[in-house]
C-alpha positions as CSV (number, residue, x, y, z in Angstrom):
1,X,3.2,2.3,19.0
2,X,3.0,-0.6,21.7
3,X,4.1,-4.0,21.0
4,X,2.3,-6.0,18.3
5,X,0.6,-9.1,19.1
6,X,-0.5,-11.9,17.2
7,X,-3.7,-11.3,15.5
8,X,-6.6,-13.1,17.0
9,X,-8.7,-15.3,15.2
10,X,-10.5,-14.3,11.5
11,X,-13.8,-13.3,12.1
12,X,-16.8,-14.3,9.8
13,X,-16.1,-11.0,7.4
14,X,-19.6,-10.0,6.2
15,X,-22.6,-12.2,4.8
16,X,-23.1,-10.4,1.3
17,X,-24.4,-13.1,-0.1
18,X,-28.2,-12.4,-1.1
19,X,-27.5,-8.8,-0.4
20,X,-30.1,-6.7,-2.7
21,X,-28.9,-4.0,-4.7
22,X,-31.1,-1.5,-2.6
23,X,-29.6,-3.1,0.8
24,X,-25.8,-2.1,-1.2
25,X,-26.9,1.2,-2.1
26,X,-28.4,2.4,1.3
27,X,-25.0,1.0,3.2
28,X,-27.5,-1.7,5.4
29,X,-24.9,-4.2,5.2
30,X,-25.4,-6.1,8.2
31,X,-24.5,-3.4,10.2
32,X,-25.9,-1.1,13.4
33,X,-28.1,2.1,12.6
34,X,-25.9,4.6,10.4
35,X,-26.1,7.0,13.8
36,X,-24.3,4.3,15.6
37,X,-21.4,3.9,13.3
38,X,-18.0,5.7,13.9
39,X,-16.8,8.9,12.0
40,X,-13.2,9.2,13.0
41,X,-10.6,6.9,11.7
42,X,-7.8,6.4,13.3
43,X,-4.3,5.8,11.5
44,X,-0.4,5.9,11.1
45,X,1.3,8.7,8.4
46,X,3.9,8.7,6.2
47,X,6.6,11.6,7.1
48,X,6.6,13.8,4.3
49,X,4.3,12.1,2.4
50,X,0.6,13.0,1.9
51,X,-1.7,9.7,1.7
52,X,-4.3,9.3,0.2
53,X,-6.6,9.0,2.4
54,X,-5.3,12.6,3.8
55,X,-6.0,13.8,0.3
56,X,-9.1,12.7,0.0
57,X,-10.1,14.5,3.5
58,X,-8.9,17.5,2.0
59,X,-11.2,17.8,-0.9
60,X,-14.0,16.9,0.5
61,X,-14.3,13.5,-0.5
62,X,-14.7,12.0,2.7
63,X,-18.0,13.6,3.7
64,X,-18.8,13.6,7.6
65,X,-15.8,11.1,8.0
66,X,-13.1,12.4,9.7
67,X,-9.1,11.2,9.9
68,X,-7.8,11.0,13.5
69,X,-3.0,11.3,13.2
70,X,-1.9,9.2,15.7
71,X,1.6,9.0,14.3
72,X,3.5,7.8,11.7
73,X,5.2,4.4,10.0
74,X,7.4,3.2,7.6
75,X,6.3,0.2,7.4
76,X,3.6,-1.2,5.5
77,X,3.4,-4.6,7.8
78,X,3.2,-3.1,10.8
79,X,0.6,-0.4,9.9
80,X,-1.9,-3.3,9.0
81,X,-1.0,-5.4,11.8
82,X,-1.9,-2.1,13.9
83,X,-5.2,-2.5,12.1
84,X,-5.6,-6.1,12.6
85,X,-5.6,-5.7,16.4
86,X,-7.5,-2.6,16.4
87,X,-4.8,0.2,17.5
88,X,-5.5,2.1,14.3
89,X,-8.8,1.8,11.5
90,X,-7.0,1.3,8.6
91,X,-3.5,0.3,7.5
92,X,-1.9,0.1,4.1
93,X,0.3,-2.4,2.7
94,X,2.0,-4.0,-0.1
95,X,-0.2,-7.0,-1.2
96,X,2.4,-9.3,-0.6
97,X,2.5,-8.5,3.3
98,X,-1.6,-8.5,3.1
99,X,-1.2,-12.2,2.1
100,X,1.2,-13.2,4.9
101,X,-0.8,-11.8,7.4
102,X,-4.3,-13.1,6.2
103,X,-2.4,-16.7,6.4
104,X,-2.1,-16.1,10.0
105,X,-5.9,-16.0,10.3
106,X,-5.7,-12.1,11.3
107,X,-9.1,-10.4,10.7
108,X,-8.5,-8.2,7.8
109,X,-10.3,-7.2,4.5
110,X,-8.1,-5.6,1.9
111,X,-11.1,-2.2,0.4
112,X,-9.0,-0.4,-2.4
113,X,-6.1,-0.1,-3.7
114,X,-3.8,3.0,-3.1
115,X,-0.4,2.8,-4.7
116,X,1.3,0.9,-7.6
117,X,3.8,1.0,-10.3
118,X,4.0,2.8,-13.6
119,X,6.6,4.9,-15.9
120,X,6.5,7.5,-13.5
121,X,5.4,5.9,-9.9
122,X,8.1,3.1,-9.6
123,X,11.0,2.2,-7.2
124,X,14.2,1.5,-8.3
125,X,17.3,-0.4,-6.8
126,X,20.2,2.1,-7.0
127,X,24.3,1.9,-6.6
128,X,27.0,4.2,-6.8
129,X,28.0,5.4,-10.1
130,X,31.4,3.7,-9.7
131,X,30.1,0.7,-7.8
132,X,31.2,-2.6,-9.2
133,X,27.9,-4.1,-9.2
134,X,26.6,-5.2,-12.3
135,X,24.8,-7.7,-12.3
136,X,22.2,-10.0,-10.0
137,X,25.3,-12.2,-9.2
138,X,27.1,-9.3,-7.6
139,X,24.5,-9.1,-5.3
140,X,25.8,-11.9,-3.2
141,X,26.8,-11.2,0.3
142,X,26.0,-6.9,-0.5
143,X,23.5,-4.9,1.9
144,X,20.3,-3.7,0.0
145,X,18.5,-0.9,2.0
146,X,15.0,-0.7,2.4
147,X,11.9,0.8,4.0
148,X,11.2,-2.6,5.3
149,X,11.4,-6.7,5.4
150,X,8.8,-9.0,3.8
151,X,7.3,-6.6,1.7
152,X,7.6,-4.6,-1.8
153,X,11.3,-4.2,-1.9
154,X,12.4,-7.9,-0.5
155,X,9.5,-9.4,-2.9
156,X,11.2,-7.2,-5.8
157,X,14.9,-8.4,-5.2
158,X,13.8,-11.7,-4.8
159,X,11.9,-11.8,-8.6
160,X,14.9,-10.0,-10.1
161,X,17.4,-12.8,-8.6
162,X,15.1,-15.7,-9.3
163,X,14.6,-14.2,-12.9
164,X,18.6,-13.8,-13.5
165,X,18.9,-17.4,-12.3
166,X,19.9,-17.6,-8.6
167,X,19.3,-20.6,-6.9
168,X,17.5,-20.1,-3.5
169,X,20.8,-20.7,-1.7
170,X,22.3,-17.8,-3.2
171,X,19.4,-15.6,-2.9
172,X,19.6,-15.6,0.8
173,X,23.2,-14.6,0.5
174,X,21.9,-11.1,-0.6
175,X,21.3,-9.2,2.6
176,X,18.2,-7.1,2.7
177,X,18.4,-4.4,5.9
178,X,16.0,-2.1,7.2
179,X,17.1,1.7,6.7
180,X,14.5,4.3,6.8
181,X,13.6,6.0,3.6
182,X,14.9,8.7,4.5
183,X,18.3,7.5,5.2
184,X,18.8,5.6,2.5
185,X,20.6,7.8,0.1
186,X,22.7,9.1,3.1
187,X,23.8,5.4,3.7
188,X,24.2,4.5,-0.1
189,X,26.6,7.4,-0.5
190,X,28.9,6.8,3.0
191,X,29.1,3.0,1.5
192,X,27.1,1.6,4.8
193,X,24.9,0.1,1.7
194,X,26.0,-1.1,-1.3
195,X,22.3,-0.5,-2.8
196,X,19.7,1.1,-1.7
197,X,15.8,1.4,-2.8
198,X,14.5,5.0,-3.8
199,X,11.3,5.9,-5.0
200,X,9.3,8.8,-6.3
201,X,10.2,11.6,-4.6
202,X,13.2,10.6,-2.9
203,X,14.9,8.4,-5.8
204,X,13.9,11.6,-7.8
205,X,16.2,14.4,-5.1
206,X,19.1,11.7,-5.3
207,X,19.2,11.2,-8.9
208,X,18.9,15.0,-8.9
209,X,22.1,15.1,-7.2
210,X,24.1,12.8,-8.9
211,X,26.5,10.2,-8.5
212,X,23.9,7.2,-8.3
213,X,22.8,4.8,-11.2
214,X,19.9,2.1,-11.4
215,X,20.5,-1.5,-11.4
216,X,17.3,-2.5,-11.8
217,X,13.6,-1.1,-11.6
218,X,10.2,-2.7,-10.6
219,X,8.4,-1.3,-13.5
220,X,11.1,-2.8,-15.4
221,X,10.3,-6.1,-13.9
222,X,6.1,-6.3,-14.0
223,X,5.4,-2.9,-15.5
224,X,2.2,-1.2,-14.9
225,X,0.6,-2.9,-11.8
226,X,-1.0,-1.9,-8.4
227,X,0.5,-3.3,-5.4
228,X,-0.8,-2.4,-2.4
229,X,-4.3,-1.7,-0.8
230,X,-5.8,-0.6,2.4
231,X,-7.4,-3.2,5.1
232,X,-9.8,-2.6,7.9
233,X,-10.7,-5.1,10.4
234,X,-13.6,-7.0,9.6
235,X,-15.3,-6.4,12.7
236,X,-15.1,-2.4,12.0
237,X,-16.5,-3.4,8.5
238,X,-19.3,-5.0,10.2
239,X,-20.2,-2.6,12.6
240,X,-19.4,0.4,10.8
241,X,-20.3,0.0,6.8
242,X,-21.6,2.9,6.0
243,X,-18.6,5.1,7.4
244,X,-16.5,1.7,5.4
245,X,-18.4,2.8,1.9
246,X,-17.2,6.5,2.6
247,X,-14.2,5.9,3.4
248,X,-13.1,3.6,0.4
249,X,-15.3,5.7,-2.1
250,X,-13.6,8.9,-1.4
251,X,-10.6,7.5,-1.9
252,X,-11.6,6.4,-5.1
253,X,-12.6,9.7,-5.7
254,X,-9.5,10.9,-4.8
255,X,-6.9,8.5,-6.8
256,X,-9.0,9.7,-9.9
257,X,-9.3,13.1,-9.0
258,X,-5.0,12.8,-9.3
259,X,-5.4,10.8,-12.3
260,X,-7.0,14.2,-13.7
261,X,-5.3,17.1,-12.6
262,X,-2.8,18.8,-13.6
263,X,0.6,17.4,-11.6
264,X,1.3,21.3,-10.7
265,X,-2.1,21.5,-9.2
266,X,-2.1,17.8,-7.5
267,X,1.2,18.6,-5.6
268,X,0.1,22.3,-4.4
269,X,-3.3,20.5,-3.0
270,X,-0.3,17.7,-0.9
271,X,2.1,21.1,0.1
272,X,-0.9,23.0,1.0
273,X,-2.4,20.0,3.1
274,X,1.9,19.4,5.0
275,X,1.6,23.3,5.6
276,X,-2.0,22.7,7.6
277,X,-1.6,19.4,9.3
278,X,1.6,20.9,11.3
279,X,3.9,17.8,11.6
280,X,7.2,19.9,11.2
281,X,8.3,18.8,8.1
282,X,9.2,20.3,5.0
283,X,7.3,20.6,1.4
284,X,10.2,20.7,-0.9
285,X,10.3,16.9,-1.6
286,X,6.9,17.3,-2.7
287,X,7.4,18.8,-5.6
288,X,8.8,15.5,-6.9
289,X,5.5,13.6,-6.7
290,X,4.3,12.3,-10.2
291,X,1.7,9.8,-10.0
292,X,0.2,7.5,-7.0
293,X,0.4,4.6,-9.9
294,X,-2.6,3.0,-9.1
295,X,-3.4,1.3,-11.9
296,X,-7.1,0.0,-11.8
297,X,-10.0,2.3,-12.4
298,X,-11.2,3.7,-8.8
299,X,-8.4,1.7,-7.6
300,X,-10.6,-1.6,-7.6
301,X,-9.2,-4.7,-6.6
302,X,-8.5,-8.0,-8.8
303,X,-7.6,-11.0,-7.7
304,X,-4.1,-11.0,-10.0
305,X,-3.2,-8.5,-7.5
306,X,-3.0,-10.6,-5.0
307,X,-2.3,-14.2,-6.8
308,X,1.7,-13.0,-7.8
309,X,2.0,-12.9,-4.3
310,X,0.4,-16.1,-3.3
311,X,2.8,-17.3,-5.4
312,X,5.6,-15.6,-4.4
313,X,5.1,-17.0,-1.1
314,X,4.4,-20.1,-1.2
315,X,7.8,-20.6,-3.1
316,X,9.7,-19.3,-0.9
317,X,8.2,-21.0,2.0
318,X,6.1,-18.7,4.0
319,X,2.7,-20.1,3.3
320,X,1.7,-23.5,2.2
321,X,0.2,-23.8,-1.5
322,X,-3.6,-23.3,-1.5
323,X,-3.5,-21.7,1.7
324,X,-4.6,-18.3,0.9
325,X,-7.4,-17.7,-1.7
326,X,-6.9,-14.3,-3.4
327,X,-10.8,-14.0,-4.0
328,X,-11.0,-14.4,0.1
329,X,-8.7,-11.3,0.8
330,X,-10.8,-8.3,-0.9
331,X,-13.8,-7.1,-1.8
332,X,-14.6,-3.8,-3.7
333,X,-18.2,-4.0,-1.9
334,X,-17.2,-0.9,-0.4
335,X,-16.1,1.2,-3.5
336,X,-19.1,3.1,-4.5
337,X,-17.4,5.2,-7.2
338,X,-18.2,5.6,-10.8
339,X,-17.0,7.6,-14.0
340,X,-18.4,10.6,-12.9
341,X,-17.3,10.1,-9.7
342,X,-20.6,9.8,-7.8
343,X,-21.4,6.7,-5.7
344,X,-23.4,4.5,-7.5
345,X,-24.5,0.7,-6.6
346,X,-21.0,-1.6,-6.4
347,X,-21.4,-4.9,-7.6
348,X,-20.4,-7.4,-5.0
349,X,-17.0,-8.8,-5.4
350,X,-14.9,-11.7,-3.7
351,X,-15.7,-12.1,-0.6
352,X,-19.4,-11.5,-1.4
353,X,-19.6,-15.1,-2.9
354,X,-19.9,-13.5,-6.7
């Protein structure tokens, strides 16, 4: 990936106000004759991981829209800063980090959600079996690994410090490094860490192995909730809202197709798809995979999944209060699933002005 730059400018998103239901329905939008639009989406992968997105391809659910690789992250900020500048489509990110970079005026509209927490989708803060920490206060001056800064895993530590009554001094004592997924059990167990965030699949292989314990969890700290959500650049979402309502849809499509399948059967659809895509990487971890967590229906977007975060921020400093609307960040305009998962008319939401 080339360097980042700032994100220019936020664009007038789109003017759904006054929309009719037929205009929703037959993907008018305001945008250029459906033959104009773009079918290939560019966008950043997770190594041994199979997206959503990638999922919904497979079965079918994206219709005439096809996914373009053109590499892979580990980090949730920078895949949606790629999208804000237009180097990839689409980019996925903890809600938190959508906030932050909607602050800076980048031109971004969060369209579904595609991962959360629940019993069985959730990330946990791990130590050594023998380590002496116990508590939040023996997080002071320790290295916590994770995937990546000023997002899910910093948002999480911070909560379960403030909650065990830190002040903000000795919060920032707590050092929070960047260690690739990965790596992170590797560098737990040689000590380079004293904790380390795991989840699903890889928390799942450590624990597996032995010799690590949980300190704390973020299902134990909000429980069921979802967390992150795709963004496309509101010009795309202009021009292109038809291939938008596709995309979005099937991936609604998609989350609940995994909501009702058999977990054997879900995580023989993600091998089988590794095995095709040919990204050398092995299938093994796969068989790990529980849940996407995703806890809305479709995986729909509210604003209380976005508001925590507002808050969050603007605590700690990184935004001013009121800055950020969460009703400005999303819309589900785009999400044309229903029960029977066909598309049907989507009310306007946010960003629509309803």
């Amino acid at each position: 990936m080339s360097t980042l730059i700032t994100p220019p400018s936020r664009r007038q998103f789109l003017t759904l106000l006054g929309l009719s239901a037929v205009a929703v329905s037959c993907g008018s939008g305001g945008g250029g004759a459906a033959k104009d639009q773009t079918k290939t989406l560019r966008y950043q992968g997770w190594a041994g991981s199979v997206i959503l997105p990638e999922l919904a391809e497979d079965l079918g659910f994206l219709e005439d829209v096809k996914l373009k690789w053109v590499g892979n992250t580990i980090s949730g900020p920078q895949d949606i800063q790629s999208a804000a500048t237009g180097q990839v489509d689409f980019g996925g990110a903890f809600n938190g980090a959508v906030v932050k970079l909607a602050a800076r005026k980048a031109p971004i509209t969060a369209v579904i959600s595609y991962y959360g927490v629940d019993k069985a989708a959730y990330n946990g803060f791990y130590v050594l079996k023998d380590s002496p920490i116990r508590s939040a206060r023996d997080l002071i001056g320790k290295k916590v690994g994770m995937n990546t800064l000023g997002a899910h895993s910093e948002a999480m530590l911070d909560i379960y410090l403030q909650r065990h009554g830190l002040s903000q001094a000795d919060i920032k004592k707590a050092e929070p490094l960047v260690v690739p997924p990965v790596n992170t059990e590797q560098s737990l167990r040689q000590k380079q860490i004293q904790v380390g965030v795991l989840g699903d699949i890889l928390r799942d292989k450590a624990l597996q192995t032995g010799g690590i314990r949980p300190l704390f969890t973020d299902y134990q700290l909000l429980g069921d909730f979802s967390a992150g959500t795709y963004v496309l650049n509101d010009r795309f979402l202009k021009e292109n809202p038809d291939t938008a309502r596709t995309f979005a849809t099937g991936i609604a499509r998609a989350i609940e197709w995994a909501r009702a399948t058999p977990r054997d059967e879900v995580i023989a659809r993600q091998v089988e798809i590794v095995k095709k895509r040919g990204r050398n990487e092995g299938t093994a971890p796969l068989k790990y995979w529980k849940s996407f967590g995703v806890a809305e229906t479709a995986g729909r977007i509210t604003d209380k999944e976005f508001q925590l975060w507002i808050d969050w921020l603007a605590e700690r400093g990184d935004i001013e209060k009121d800055q950020v609307k969460a009703s400005d960040l999303y819309t589900n305009e785009f999400n044309a699933y229903s029960r029977k998962g066909k598309p049907h008319v989507a009310e306007p939401t946010s960003k629509s002005g309803s």
